[in-house]
PDB file with SEQRES, HELIX, SHEET and CRYST1 records, atoms N, CA, C and O in Angstrom:
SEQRES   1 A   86  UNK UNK UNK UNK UNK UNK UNK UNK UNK UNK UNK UNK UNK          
SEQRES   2 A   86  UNK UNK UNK UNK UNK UNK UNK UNK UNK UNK UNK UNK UNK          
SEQRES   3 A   86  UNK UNK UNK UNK UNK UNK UNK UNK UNK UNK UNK UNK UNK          
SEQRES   4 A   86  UNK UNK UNK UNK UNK UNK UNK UNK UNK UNK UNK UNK UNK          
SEQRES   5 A   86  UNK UNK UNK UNK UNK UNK UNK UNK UNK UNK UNK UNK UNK          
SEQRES   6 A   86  UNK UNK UNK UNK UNK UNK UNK UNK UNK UNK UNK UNK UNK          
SEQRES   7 A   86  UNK UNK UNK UNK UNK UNK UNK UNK                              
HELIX    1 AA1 UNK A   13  UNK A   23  1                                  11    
HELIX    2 AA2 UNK A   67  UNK A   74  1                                   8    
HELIX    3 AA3 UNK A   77  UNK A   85  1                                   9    
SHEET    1 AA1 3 UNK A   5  UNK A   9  0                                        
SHEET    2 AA1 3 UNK A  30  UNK A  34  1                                        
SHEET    3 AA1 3 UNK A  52  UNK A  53  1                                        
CRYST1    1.000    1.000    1.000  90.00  90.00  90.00 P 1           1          
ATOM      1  N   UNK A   1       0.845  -1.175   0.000  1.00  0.00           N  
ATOM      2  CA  UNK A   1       0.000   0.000   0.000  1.00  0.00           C  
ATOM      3  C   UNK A   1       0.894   1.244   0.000  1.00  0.00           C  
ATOM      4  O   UNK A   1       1.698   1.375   0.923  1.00  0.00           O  
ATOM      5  N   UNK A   2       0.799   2.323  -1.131  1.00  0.00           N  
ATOM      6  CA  UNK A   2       1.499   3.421  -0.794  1.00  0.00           C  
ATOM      7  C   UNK A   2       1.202   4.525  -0.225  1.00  0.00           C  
ATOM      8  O   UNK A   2       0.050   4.859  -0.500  1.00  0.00           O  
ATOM      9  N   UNK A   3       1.664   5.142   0.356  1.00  0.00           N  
ATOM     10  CA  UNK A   3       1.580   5.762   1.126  1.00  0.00           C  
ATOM     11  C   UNK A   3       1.348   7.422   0.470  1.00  0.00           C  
ATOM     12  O   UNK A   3       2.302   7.689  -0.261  1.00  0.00           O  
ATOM     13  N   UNK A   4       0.211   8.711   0.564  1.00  0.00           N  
ATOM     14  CA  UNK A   4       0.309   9.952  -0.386  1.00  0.00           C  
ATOM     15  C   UNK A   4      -0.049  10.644   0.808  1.00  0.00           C  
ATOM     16  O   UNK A   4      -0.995  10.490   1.580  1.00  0.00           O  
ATOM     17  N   UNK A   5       1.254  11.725   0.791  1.00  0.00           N  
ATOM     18  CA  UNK A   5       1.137  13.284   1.612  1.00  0.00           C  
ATOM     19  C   UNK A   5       0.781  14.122   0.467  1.00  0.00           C  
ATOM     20  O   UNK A   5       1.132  14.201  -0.710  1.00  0.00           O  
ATOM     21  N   UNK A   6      -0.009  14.695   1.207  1.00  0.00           N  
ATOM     22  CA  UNK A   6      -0.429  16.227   0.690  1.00  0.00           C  
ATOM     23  C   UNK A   6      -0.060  17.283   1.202  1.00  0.00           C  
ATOM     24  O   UNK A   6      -0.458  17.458   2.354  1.00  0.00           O  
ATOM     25  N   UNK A   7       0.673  18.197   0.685  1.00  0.00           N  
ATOM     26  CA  UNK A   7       1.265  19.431   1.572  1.00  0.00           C  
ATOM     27  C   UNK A   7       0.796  20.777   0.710  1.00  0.00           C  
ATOM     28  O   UNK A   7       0.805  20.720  -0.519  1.00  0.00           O  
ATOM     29  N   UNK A   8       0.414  21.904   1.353  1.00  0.00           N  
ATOM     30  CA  UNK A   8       0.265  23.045   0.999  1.00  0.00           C  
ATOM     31  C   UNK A   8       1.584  23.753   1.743  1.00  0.00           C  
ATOM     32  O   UNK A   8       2.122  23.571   2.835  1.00  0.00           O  
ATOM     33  N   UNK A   9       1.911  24.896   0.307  1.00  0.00           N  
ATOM     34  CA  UNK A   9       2.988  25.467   0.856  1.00  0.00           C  
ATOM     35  C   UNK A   9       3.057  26.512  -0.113  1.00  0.00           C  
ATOM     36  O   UNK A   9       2.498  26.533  -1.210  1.00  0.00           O  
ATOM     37  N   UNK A  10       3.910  27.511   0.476  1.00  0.00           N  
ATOM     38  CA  UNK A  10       3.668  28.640  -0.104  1.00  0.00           C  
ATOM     39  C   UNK A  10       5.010  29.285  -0.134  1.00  0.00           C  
ATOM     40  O   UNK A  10       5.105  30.295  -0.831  1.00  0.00           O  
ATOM     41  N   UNK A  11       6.098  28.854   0.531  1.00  0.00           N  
ATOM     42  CA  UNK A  11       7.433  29.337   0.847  1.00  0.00           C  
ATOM     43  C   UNK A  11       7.901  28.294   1.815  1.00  0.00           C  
ATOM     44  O   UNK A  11       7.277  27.453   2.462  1.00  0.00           O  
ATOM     45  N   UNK A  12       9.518  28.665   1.711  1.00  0.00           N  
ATOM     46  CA  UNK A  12      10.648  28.027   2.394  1.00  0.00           C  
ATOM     47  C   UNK A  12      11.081  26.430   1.935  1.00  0.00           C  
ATOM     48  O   UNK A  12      11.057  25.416   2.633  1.00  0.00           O  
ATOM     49  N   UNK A  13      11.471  26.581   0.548  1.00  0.00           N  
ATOM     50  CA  UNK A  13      11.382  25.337   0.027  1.00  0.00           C  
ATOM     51  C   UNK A  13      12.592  24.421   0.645  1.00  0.00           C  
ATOM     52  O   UNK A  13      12.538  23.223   0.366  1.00  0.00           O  
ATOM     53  N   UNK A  14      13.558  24.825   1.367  1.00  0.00           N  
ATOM     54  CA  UNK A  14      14.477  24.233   2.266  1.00  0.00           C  
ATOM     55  C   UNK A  14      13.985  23.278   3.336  1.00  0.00           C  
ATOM     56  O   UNK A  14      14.457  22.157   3.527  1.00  0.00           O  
ATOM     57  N   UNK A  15      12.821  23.925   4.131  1.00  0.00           N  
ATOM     58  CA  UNK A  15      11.867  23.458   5.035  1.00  0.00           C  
ATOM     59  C   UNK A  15      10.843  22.622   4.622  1.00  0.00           C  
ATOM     60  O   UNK A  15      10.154  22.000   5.431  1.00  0.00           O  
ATOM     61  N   UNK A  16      10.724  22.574   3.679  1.00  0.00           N  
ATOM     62  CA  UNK A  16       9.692  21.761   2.603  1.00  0.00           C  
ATOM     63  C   UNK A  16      10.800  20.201   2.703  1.00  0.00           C  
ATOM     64  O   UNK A  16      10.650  19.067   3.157  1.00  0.00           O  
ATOM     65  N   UNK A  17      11.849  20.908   2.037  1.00  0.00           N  
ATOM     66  CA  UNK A  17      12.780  19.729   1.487  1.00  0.00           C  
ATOM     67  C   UNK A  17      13.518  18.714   3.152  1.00  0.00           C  
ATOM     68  O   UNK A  17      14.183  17.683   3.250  1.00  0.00           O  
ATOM     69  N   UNK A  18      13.191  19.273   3.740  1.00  0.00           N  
ATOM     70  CA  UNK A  18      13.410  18.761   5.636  1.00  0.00           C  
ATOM     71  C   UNK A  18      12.442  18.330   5.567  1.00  0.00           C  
ATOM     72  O   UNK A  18      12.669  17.408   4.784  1.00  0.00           O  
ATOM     73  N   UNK A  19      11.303  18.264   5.832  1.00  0.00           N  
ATOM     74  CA  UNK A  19       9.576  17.397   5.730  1.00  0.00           C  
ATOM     75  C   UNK A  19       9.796  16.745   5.101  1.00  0.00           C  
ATOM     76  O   UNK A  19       9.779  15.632   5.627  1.00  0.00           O  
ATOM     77  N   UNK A  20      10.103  16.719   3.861  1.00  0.00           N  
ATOM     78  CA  UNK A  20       9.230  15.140   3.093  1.00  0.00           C  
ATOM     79  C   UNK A  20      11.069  14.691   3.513  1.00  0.00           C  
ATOM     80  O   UNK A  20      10.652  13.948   4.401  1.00  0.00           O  
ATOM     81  N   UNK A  21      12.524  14.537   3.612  1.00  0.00           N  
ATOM     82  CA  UNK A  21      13.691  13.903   4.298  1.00  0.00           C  
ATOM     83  C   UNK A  21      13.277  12.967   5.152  1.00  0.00           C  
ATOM     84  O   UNK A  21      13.613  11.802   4.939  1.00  0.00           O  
ATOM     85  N   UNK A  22      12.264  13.377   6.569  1.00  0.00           N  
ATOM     86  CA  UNK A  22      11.976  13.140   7.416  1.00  0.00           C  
ATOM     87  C   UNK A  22      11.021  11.957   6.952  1.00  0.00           C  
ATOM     88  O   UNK A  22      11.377  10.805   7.200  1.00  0.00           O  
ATOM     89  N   UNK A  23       9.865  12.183   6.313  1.00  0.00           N  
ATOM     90  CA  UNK A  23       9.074  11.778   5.898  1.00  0.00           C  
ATOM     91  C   UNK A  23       9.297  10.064   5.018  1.00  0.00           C  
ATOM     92  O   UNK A  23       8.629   9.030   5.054  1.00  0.00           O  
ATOM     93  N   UNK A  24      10.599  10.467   4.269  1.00  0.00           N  
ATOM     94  CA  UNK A  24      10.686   9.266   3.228  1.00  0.00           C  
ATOM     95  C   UNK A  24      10.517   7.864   3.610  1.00  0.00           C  
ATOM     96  O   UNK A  24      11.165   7.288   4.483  1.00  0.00           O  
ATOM     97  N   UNK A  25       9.760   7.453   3.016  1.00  0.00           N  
ATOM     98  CA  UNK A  25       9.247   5.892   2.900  1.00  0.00           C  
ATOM     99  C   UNK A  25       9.325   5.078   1.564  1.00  0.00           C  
ATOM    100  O   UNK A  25       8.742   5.600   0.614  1.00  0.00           O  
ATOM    101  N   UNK A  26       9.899   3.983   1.360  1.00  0.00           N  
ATOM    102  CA  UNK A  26      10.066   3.644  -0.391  1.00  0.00           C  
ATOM    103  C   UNK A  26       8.710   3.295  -0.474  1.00  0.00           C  
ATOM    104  O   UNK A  26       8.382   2.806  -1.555  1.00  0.00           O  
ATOM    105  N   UNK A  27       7.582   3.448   0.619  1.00  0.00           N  
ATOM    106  CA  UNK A  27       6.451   3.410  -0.356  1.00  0.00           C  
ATOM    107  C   UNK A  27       5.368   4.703  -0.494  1.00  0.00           C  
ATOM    108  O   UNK A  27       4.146   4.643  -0.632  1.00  0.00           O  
ATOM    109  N   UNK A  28       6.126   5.738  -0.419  1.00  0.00           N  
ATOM    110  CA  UNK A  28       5.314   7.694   0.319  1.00  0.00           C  
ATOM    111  C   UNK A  28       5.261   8.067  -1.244  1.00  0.00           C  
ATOM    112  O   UNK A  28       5.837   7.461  -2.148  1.00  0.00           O  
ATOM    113  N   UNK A  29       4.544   9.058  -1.343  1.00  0.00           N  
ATOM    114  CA  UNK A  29       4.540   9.850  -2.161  1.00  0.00           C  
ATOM    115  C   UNK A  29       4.085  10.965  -1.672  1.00  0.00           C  
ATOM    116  O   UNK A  29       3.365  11.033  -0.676  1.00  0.00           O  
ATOM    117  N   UNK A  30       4.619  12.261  -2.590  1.00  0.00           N  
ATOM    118  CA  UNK A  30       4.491  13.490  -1.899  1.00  0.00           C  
ATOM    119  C   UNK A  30       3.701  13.984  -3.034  1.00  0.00           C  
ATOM    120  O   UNK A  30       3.843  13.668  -4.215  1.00  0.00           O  
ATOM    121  N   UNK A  31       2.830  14.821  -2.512  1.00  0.00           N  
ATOM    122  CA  UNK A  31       2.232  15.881  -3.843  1.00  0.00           C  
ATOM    123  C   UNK A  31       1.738  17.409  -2.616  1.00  0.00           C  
ATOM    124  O   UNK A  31       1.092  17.608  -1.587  1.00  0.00           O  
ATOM    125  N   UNK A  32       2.720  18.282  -3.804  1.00  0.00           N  
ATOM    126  CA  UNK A  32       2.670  19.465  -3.295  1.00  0.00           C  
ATOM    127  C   UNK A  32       2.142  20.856  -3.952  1.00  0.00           C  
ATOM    128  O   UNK A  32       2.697  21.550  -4.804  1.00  0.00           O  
ATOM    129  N   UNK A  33       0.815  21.059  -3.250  1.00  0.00           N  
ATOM    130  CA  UNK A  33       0.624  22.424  -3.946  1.00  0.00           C  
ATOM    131  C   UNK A  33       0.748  23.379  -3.473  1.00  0.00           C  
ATOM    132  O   UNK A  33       0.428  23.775  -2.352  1.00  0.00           O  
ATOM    133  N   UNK A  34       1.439  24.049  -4.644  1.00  0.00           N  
ATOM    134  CA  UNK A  34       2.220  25.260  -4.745  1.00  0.00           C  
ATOM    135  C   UNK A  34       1.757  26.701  -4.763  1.00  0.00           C  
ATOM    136  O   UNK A  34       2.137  27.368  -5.725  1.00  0.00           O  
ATOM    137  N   UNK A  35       0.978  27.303  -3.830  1.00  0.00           N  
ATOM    138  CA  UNK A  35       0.245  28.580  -4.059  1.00  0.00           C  
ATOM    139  C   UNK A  35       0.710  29.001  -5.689  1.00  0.00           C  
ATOM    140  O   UNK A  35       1.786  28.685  -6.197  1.00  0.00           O  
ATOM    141  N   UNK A  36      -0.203  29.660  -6.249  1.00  0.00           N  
ATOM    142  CA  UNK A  36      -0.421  30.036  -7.346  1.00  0.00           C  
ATOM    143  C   UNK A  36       0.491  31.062  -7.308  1.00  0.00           C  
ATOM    144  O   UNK A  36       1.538  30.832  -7.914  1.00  0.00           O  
ATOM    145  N   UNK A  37       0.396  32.082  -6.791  1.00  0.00           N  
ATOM    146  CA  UNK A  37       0.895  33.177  -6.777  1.00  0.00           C  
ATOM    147  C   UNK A  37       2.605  33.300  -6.512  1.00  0.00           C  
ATOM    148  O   UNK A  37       3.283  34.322  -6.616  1.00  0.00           O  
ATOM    149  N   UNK A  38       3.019  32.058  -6.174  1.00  0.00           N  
ATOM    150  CA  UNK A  38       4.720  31.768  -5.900  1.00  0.00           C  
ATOM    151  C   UNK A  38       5.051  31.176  -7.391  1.00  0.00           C  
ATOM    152  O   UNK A  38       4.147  30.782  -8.127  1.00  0.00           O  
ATOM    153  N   UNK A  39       6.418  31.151  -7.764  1.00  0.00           N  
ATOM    154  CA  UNK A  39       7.374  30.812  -8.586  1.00  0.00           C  
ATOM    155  C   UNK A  39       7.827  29.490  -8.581  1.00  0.00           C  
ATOM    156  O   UNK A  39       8.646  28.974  -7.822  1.00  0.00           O  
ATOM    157  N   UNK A  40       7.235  29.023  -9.466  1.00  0.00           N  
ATOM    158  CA  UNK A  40       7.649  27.239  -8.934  1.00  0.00           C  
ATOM    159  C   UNK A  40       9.454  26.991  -9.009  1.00  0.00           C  
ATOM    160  O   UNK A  40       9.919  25.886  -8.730  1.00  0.00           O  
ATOM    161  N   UNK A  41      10.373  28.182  -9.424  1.00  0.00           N  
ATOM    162  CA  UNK A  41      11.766  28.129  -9.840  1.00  0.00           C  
ATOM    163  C   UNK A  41      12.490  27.560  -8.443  1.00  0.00           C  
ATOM    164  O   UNK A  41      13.378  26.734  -8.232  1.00  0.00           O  
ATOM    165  N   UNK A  42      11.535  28.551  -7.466  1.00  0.00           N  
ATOM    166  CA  UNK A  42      12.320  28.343  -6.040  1.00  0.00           C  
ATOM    167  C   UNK A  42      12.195  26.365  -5.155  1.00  0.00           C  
ATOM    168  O   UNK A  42      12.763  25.803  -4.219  1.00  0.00           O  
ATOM    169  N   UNK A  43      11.302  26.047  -6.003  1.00  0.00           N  
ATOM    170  CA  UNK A  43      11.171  24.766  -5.662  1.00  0.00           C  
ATOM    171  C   UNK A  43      11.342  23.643  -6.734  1.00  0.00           C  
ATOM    172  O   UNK A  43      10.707  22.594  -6.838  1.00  0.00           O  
ATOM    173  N   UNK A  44      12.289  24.095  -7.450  1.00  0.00           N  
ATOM    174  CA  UNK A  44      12.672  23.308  -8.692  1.00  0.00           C  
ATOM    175  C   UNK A  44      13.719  22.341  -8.577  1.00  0.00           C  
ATOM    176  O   UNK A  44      14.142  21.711  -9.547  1.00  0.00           O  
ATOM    177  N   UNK A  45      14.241  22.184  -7.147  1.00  0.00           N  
ATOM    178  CA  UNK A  45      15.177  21.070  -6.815  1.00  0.00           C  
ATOM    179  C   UNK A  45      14.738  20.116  -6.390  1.00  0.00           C  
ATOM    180  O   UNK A  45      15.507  19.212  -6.061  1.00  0.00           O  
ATOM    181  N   UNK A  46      13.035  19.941  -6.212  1.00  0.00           N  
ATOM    182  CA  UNK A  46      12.145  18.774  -5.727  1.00  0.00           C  
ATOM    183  C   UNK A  46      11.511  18.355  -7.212  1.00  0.00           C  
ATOM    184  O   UNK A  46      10.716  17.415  -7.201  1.00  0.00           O  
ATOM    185  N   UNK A  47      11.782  18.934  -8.373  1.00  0.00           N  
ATOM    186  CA  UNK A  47      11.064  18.503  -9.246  1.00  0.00           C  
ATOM    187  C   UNK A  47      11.758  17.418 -10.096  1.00  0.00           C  
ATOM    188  O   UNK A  47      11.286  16.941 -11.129  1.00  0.00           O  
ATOM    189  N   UNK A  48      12.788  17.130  -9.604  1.00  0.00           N  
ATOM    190  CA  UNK A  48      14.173  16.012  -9.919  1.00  0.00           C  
ATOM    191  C   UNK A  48      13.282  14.759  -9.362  1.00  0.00           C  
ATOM    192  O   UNK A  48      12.941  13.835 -10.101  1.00  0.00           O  
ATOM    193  N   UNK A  49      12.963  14.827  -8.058  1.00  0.00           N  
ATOM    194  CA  UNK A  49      12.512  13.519  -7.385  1.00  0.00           C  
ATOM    195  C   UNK A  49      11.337  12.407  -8.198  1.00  0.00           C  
ATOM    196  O   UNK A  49      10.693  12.560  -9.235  1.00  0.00           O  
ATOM    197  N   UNK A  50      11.386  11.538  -7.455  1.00  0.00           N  
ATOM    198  CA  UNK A  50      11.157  10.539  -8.481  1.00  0.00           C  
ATOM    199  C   UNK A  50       9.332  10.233  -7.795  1.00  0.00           C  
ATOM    200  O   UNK A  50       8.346   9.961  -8.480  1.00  0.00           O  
ATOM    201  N   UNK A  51       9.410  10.439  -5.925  1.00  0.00           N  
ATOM    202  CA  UNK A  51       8.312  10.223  -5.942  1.00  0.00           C  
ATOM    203  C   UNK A  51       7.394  11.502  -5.269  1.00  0.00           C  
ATOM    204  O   UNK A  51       6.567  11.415  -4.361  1.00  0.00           O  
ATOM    205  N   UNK A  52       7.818  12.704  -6.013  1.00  0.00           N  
ATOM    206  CA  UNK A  52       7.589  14.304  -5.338  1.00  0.00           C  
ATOM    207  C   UNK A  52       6.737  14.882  -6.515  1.00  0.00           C  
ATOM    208  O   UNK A  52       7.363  15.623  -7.273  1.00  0.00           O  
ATOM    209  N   UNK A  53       5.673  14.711  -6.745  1.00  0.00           N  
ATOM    210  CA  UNK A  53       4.740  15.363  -7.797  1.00  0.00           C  
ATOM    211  C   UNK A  53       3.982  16.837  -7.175  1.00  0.00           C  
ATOM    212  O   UNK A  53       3.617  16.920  -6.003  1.00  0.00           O  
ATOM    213  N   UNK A  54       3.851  17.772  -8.013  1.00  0.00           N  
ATOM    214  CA  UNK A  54       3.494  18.697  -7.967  1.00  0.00           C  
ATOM    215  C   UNK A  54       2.008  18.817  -9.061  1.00  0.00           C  
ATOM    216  O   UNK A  54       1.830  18.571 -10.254  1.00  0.00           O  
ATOM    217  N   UNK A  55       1.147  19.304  -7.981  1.00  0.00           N  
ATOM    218  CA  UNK A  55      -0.593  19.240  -7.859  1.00  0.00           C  
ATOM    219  C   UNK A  55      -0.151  20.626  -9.131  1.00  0.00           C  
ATOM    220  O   UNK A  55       0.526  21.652  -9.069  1.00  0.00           O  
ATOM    221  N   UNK A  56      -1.137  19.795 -10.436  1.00  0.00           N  
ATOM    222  CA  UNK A  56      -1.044  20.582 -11.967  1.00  0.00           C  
ATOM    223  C   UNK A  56      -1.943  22.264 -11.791  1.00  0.00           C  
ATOM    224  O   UNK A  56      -1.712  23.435 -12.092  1.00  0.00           O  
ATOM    225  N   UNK A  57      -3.172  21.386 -11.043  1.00  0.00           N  
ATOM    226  CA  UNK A  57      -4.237  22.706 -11.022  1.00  0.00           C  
ATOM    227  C   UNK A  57      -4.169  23.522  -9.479  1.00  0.00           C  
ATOM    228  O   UNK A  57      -4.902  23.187  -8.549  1.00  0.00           O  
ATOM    229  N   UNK A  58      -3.468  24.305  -9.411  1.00  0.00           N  
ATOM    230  CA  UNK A  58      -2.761  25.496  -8.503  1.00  0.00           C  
ATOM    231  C   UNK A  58      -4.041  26.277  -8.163  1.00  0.00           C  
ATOM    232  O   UNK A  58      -5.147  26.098  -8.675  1.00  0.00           O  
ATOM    233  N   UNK A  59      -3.798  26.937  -7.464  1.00  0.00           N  
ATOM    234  CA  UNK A  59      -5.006  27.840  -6.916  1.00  0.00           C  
ATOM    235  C   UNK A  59      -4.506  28.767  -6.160  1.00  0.00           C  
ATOM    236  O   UNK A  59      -3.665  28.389  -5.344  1.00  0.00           O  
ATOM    237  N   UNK A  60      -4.820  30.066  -6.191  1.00  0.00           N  
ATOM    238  CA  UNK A  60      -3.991  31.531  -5.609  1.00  0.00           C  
ATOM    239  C   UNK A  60      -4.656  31.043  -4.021  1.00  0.00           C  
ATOM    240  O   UNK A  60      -5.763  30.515  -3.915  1.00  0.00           O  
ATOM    241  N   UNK A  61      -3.826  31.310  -2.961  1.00  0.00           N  
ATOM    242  CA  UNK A  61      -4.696  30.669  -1.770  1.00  0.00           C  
ATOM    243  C   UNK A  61      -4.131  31.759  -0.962  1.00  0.00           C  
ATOM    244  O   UNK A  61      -2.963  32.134  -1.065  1.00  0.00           O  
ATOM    245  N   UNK A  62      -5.463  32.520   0.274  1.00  0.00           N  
ATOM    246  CA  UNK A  62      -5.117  33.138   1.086  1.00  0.00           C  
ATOM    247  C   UNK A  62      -5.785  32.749   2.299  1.00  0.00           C  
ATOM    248  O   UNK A  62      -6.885  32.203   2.209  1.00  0.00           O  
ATOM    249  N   UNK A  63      -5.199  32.986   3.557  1.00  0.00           N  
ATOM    250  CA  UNK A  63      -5.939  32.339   4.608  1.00  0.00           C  
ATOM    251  C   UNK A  63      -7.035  32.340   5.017  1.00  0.00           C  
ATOM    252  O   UNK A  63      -7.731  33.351   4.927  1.00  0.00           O  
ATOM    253  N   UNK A  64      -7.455  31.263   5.546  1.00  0.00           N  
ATOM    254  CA  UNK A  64      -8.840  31.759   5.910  1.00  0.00           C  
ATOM    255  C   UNK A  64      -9.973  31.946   5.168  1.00  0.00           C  
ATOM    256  O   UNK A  64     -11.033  32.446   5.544  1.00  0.00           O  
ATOM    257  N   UNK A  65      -9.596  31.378   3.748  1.00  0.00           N  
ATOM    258  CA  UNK A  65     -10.954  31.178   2.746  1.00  0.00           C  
ATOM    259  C   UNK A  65     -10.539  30.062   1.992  1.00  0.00           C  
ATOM    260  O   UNK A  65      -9.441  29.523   1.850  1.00  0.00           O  
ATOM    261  N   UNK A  66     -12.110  29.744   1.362  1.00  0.00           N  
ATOM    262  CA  UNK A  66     -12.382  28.545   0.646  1.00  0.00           C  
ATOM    263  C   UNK A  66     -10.993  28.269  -0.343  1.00  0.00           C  
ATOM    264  O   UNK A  66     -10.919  27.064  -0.587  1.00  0.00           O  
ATOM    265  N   UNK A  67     -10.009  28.958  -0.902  1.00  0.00           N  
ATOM    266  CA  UNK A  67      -9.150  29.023  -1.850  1.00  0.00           C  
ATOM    267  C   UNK A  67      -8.301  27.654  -0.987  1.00  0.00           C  
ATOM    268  O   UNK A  67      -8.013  26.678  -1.680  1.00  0.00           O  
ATOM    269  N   UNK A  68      -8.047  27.641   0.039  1.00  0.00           N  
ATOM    270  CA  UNK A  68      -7.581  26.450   0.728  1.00  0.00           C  
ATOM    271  C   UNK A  68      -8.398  24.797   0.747  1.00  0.00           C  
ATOM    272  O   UNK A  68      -8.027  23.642   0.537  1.00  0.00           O  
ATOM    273  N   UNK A  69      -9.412  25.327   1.042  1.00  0.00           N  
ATOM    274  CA  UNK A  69     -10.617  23.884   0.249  1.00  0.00           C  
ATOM    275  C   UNK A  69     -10.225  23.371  -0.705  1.00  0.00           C  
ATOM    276  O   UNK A  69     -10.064  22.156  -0.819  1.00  0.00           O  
ATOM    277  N   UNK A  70      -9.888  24.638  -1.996  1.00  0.00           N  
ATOM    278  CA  UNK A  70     -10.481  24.481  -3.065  1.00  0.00           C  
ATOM    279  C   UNK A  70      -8.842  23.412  -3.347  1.00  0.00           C  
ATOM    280  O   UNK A  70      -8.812  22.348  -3.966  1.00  0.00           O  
ATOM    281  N   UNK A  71      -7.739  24.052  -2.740  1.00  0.00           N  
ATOM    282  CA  UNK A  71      -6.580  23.616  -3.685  1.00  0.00           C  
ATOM    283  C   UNK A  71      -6.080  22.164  -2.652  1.00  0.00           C  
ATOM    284  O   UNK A  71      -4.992  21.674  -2.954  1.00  0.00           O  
ATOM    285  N   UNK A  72      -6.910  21.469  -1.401  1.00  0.00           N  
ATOM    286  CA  UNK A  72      -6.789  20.755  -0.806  1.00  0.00           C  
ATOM    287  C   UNK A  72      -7.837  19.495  -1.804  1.00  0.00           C  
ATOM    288  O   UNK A  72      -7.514  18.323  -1.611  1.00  0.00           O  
ATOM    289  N   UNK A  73      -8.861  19.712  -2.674  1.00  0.00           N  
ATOM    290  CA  UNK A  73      -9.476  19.435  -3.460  1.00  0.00           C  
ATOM    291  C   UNK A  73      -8.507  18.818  -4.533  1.00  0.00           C  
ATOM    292  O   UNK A  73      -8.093  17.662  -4.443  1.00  0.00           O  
ATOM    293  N   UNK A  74      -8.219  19.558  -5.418  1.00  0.00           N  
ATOM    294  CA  UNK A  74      -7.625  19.911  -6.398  1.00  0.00           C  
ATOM    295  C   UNK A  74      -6.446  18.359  -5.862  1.00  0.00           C  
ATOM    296  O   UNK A  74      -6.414  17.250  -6.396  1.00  0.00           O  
ATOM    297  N   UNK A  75      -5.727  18.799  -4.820  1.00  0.00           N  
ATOM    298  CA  UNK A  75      -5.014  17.520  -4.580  1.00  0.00           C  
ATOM    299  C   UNK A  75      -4.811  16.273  -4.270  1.00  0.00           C  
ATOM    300  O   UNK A  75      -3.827  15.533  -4.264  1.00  0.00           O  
ATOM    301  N   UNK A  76      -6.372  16.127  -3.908  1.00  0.00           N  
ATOM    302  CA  UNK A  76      -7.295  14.873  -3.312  1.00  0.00           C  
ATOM    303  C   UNK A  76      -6.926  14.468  -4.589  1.00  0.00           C  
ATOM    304  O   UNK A  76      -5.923  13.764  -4.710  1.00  0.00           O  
ATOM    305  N   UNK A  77      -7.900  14.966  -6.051  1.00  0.00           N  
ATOM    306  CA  UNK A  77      -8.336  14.559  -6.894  1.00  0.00           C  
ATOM    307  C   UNK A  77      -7.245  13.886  -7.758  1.00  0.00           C  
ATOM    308  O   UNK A  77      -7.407  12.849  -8.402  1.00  0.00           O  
ATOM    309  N   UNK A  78      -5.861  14.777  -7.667  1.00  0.00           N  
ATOM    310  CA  UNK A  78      -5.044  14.588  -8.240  1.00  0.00           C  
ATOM    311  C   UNK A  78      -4.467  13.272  -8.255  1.00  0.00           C  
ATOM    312  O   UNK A  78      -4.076  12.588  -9.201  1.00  0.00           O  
ATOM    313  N   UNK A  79      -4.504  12.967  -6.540  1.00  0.00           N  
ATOM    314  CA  UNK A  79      -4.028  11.518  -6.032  1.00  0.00           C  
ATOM    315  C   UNK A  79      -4.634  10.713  -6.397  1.00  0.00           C  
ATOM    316  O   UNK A  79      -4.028   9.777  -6.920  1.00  0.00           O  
ATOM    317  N   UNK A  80      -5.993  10.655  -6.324  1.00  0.00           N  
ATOM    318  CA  UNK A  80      -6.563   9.774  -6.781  1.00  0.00           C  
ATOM    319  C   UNK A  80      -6.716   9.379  -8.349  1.00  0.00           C  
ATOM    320  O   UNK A  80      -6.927   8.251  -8.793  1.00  0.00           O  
ATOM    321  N   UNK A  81      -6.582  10.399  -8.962  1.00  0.00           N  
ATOM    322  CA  UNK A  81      -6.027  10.358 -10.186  1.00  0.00           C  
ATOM    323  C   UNK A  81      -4.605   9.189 -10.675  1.00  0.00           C  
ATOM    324  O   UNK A  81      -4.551   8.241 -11.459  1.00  0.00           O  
ATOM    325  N   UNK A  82      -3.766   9.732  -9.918  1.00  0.00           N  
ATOM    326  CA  UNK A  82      -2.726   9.240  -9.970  1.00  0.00           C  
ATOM    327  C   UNK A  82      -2.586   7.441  -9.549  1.00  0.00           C  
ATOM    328  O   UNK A  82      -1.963   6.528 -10.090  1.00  0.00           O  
ATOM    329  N   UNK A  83      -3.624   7.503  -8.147  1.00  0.00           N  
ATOM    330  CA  UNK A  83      -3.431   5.758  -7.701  1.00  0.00           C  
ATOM    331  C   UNK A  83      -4.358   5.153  -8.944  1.00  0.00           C  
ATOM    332  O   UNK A  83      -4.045   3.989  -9.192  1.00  0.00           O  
ATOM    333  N   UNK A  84      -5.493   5.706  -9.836  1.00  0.00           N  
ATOM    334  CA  UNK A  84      -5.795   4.580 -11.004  1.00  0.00           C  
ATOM    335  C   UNK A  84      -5.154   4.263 -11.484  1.00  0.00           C  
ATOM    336  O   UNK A  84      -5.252   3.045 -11.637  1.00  0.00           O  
ATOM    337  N   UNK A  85      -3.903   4.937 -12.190  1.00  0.00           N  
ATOM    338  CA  UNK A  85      -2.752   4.928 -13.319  1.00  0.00           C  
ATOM    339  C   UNK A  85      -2.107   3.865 -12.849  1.00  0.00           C  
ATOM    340  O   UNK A  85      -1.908   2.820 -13.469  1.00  0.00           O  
ATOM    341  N   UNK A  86      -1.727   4.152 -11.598  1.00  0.00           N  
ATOM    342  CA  UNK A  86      -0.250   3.045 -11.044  1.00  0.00           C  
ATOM    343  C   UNK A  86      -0.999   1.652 -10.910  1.00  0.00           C  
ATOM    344  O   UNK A  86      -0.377   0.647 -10.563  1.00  0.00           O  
TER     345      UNK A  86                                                      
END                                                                             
């Protein structure tokens, strides 16, 4: 059974890259969405990884409103997307 984190994040891709370190399992997968409004450049050293996918449909997210639903959604769907394929 594999294992899928979902992380919202918006900055400190160093601290990102310490979480899923901590995290690794040869059977985890990570999927991370990336506030809309950030630069995916700054987190382009996780896009090497083999089991670190990044959630396609992004969503500008500010606290404290549905925009967090929406892109916690967005990543459900994604996963599940993803466990038919495999």
């Amino acid at each position: 059974m594999r294992i899928a984190y979902l992380i919202l994040t918006h900055k400190l891709p160093s601290q990102l890259r310490i979480l899923i370190d901590l995290c690794q399992h040869p059977e985890a997968d990570f999927y991370i969405h990336l506030d809309k409004k950030v630069n995916l450049k700054a987190f382009s050293d996780l896009l090497t990884e083999e089991n670190i996918f990044f959630i396609q449909k992004r969503v500008r997210c500010r606290w404290g409103t549905y925009s967090l639903v929406q892109a916690t959604i967005n990543g459900l769907k994604e996963i599940q997307g993803a466990s038919l394929v495999k």
